[in-house]
C-alpha positions in Angstrom: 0.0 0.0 0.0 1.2 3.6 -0.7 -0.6 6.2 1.3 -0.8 9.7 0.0 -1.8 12.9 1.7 -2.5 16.2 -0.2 -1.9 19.4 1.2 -1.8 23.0 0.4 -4.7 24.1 -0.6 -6.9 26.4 0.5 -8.8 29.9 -0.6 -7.0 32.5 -3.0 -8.1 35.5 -5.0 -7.5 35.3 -8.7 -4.4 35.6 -10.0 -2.7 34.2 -7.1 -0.7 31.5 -6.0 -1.0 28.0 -4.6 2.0 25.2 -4.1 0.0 21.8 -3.5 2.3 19.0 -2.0 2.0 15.4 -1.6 3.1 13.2 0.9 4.0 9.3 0.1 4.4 6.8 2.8 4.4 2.7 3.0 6.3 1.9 -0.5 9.0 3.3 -2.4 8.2 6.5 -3.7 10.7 6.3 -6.5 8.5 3.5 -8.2 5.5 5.8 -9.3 4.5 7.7 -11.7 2.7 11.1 -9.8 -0.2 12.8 -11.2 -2.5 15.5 -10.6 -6.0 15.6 -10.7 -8.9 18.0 -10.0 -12.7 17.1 -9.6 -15.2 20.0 -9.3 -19.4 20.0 -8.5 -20.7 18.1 -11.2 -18.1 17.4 -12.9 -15.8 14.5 -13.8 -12.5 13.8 -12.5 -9.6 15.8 -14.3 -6.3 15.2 -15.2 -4.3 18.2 -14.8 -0.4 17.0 -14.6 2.1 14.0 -14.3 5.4 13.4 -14.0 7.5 9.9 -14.5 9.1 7.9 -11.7 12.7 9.4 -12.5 13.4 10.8 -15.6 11.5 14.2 -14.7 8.9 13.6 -18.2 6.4 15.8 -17.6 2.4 16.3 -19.0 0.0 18.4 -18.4 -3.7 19.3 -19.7 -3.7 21.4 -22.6 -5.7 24.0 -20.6 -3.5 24.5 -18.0 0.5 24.9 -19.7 2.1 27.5 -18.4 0.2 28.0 -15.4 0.7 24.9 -13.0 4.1 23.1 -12.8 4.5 19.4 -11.6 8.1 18.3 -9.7 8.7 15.9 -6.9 11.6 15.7 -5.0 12.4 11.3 -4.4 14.6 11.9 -1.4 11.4 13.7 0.2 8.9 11.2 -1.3 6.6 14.1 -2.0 5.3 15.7 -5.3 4.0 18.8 -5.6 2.0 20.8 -7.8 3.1 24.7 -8.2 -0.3 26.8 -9.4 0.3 30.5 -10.8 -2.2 33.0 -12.4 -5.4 31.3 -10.9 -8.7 31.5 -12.0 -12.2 31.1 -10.3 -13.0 28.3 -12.7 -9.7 26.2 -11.2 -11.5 26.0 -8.0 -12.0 22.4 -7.4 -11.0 19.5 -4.9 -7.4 18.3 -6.2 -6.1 14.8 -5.8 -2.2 13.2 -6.4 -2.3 9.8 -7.5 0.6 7.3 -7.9 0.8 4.8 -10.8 2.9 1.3 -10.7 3.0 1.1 -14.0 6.3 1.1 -15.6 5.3 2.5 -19.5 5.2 5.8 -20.0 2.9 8.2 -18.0 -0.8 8.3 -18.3 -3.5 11.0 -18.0 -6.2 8.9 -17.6 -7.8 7.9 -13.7 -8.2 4.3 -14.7 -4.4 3.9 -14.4 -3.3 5.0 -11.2 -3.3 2.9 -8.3 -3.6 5.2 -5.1 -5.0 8.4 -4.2 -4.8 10.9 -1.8 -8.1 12.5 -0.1 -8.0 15.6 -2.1 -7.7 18.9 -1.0 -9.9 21.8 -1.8 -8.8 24.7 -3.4 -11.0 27.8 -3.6 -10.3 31.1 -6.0 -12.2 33.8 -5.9 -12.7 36.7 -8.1 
């Protein structure tokens, strides 16, 4: 089992700043892909960013380049998620996720393995 917790969020007025991080415990960090994902009222789980196991391959939704940057640091087993220039309509409850899976890095939910318990994160205009 590999536990994650989420934290970092919280309420910010657009156009600011938000640094989500993600805590691994209970298996080796380094054997995950980490990704990103945002759920808001209504609406379907997201994929917003991931980043592979070791070789620092990044991905990110179309929507959002330029604005949020994945990293994780393996000696910290945490990943984080670095949000600039934030809009009302990002408001949503974000999750990290871990993925086994050795090929490649995926942006779809169906892949990953374990989840954190989201955290909420709140802009306001």
């Amino acid at each position: 089992q590999l536990q994650l917790v989420e934290s970092g969020g919280g309420l910010v007025q657009a156009g600011g700043s938000l640094r989500l991080s993600c805590a691994a415990s209970g298996r080796s960090f380094n054997d995950y892909t980490m990704g990103w994902f945002r759920q808001s009222p209504g609406k379907e789980r997201e994929f917003v960013a991931a980043i592979s196991r070791s070789t620092g391959i990044r991905d990110y939704a179309d929507s959002l380049k330029g604005r949020f940057t994945i990293s994780r640091d393996n000696a910290k087993n945490t990943a984080y998620l670095q949000m600039s220039s934030l809009k009302p309509e990002d408001t949503a409850v974000y999750y990290c996720a871990a993925d086994r899976n050795p090929f490649g890095i995926s942006r779809n939910t169906v892949r990953y393995d374990y989840w954190g318990q989201g955290t909420q994160v709140t802009v306001s205009s």
